[in-house]
C-alpha positions as CSV (number, residue, x, y, z in Angstrom):
1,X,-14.1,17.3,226.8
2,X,-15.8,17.2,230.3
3,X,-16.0,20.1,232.8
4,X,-14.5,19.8,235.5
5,X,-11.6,16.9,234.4
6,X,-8.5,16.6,236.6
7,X,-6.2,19.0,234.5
8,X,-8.9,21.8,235.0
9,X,-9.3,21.4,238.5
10,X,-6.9,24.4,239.3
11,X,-8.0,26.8,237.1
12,X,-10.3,29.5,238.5
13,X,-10.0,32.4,236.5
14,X,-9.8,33.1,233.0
15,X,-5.9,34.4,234.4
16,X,-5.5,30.5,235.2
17,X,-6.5,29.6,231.8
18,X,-4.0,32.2,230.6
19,X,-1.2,31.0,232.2
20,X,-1.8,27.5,231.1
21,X,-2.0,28.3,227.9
22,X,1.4,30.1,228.0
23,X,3.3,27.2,229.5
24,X,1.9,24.6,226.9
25,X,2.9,26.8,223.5
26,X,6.4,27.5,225.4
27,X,6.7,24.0,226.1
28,X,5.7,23.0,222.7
29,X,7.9,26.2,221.3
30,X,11.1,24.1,223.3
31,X,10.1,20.5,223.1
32,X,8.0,19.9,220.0
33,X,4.3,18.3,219.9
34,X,5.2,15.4,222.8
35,X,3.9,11.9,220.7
36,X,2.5,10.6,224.4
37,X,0.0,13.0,224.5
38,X,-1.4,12.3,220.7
39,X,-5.0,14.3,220.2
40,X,-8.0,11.8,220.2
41,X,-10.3,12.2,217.6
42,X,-13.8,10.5,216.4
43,X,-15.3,8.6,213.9
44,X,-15.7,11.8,211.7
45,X,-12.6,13.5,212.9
46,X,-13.7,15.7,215.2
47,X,-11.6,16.5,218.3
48,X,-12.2,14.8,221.4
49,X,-9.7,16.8,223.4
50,X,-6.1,18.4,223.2
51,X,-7.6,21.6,221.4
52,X,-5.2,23.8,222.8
53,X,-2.5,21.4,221.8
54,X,-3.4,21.8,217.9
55,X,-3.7,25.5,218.7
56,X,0.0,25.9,219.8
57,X,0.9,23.2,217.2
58,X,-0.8,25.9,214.5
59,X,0.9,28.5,216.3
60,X,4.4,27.3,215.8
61,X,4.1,25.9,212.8
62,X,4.6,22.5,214.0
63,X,3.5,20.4,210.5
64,X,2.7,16.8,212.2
65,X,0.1,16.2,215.2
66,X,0.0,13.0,216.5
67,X,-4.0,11.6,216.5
68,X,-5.5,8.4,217.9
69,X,-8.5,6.7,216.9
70,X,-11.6,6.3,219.4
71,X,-14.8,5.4,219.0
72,X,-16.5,7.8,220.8
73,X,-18.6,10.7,219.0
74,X,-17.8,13.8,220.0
75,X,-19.8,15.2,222.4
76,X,-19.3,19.1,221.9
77,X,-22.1,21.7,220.4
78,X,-21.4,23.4,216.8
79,X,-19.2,26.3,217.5
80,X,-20.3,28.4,214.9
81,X,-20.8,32.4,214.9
82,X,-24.1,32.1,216.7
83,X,-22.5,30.2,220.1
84,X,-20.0,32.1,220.5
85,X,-22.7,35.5,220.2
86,X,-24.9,33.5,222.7
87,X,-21.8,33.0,224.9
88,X,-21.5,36.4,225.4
89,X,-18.8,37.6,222.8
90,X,-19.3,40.2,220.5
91,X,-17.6,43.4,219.0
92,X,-13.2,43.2,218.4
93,X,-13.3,40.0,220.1
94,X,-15.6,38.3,217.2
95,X,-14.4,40.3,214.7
96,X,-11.3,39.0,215.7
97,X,-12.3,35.4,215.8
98,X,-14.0,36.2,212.1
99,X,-10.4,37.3,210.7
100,X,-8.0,34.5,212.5
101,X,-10.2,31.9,210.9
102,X,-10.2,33.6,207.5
103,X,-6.6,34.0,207.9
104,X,-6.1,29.9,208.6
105,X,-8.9,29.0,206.1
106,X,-7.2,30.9,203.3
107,X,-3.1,30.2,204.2
């Protein structure tokens, strides 16, 4: 994904993101994963966009994610421990981060 697309254009804060968030896994939590708005993926099957979609989709259990095709490689950097460090997090937040994807990788 791009900075600064459309859909983020509102969001100022990490509050904004927040609330965003919220309204999409209640949608989702009411309405199911909406088949319009499948989650494009590359080549290799890496996301393109619609993270926060799977997210919620993990959240609620919802089994079936919609993809499409493109041809596009993903443009995104390896998100591994060492970003997110140089990103600034650190301490209960990684820690946390460390146990919720042990949790999924293991379930």
């Amino acid at each position: 994904m791009e900075a600064g697309l459309a859909t983020d254009q509102w969001k100022h804060s990490a509050e904004d993101y927040l609330r965003s968030a919220e309204a999409l896994f209640r949608s989702m939590g009411e309405k199911g994963f909406d088949s319009k708005h499948a989650v494009p993926i590359d080549p290799d099957g890496e996301l393109l966009n619609g993270s926060h979609r799977v997210a919620c989709a993990l959240a609620l259990g919802i089994d079936e994610t919609p993809i499409v095709s493109m041809a596009r490689k993903v443009w995104a950097p390896a998100w591994g421990e060492a970003w997110f460090i140089s990103n600034g997090m650190g301490g209960d937040d990684l820690a946390r981060v460390k146990r919720d994807w042990d949790a999924l990788r293991n379930a």
